[in-house]
C-alpha positions, 0 to 999 in steps of 0.5 A: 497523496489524494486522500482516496488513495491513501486510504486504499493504501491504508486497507492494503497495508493493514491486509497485508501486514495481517496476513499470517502464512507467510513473513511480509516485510512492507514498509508503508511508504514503500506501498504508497510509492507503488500505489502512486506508481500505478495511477501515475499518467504517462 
């Protein structure tokens, strides 16, 4: 993964994870797979 996205993933992840309303389960490689699926070229 390129270094800018993974850190976008990175600050996505933390939000997410600290956010208190509601229980999110997320796993990080899960995220990074989406991320990376929505800059894939078709």
């Amino acid at each position: 993964m390129d270094p800018k996205l993974e850190h976008i993933a990175d600050l996505i992840f933390k939000k997410i994870k600290n956010y208190k309303n509601k229980k999110i389960f997320l796993e990080k490689e899960n995220l990074n797979k989406f991320i990376l699926s929505l800059f894939k070229e078709k």
